[in-house]
C-alpha positions as CSV (number, residue, x, y, z in Angstrom):
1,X,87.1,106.3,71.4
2,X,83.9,104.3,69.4
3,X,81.5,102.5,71.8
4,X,79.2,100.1,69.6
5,X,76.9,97.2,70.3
6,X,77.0,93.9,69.3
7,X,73.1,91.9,68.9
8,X,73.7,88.8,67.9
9,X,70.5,86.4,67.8
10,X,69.9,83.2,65.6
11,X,73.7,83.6,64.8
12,X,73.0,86.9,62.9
13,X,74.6,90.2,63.8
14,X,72.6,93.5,63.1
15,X,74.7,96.2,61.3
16,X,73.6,99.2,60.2
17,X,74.6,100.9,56.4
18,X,77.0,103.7,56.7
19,X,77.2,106.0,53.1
20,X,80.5,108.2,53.8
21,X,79.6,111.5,52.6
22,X,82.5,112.8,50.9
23,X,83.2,109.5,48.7
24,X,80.0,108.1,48.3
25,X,81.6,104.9,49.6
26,X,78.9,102.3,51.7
27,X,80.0,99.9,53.8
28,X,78.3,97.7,57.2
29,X,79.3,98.3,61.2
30,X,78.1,97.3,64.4
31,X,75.8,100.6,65.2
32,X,77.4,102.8,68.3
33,X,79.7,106.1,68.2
34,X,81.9,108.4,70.5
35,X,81.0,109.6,73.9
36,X,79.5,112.9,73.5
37,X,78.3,113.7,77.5
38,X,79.3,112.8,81.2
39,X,77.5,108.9,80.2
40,X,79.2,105.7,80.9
41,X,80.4,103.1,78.1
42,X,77.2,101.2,78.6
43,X,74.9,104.5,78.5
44,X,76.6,105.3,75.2
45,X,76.4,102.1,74.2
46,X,72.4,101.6,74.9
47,X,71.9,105.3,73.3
48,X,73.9,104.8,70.4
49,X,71.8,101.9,69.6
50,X,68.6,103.7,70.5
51,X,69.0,106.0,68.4
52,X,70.3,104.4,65.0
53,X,68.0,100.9,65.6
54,X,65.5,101.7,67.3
55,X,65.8,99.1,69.7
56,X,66.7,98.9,74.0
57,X,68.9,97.1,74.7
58,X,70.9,95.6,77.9
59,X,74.2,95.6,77.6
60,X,75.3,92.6,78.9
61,X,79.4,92.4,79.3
62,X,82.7,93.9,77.3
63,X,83.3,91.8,74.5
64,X,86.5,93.6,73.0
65,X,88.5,96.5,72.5
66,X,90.8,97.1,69.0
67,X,91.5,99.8,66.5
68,X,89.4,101.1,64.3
69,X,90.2,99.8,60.8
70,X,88.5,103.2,59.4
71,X,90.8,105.4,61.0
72,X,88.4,107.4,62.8
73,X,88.7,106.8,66.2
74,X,92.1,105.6,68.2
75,X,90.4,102.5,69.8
76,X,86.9,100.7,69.4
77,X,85.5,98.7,72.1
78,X,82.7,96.8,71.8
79,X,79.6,95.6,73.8
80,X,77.8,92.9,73.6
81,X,73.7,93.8,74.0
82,X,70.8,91.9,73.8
83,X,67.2,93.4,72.6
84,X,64.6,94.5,75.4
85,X,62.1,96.0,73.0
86,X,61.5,98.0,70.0
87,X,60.8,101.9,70.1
């Protein structure tokens, strides 16, 4: 399972770049990743983000949950997070 955070503010979304190794191929997602400890969804969620944006964040409620269009994971579900500061 992927947990990633939305931040949407002034009707942008941030999305990090994401270079796939083995084809060279780039392409944009919301920043998050798999549960790799005893954390909650949220904890991921807020250290997933941490760590690839810089950012803290608050995750403020479940937005969604679908499959992943990559192929990587079974399910995605997503947050939606809103900025407390920058690291």
């Amino acid at each position: 399972m992927r947990f990633q955070g939305a931040i949407v503010e002034a009707d942008c979304i941030l999305l990090i770049r994401f270079r796939d190794p083995v084809t060279k191929r780039s392409f944009r997602l919301i920043p998050g990743g798999g549960i790799e400890s005893d954390e909650t969804e949220e904890e991921r969620v807020a250290h997933e983000l941490r760590e690839e944006t810089n950012l803290e964040v608050k995750v403020e409620r479940f937005l969604l949950e679908q499959g992943d269009p990559a192929g990587f994971y079974p399910r995605v579900e997503t947050y939606l997070c809103r900025v407390k500061s920058r690291i």
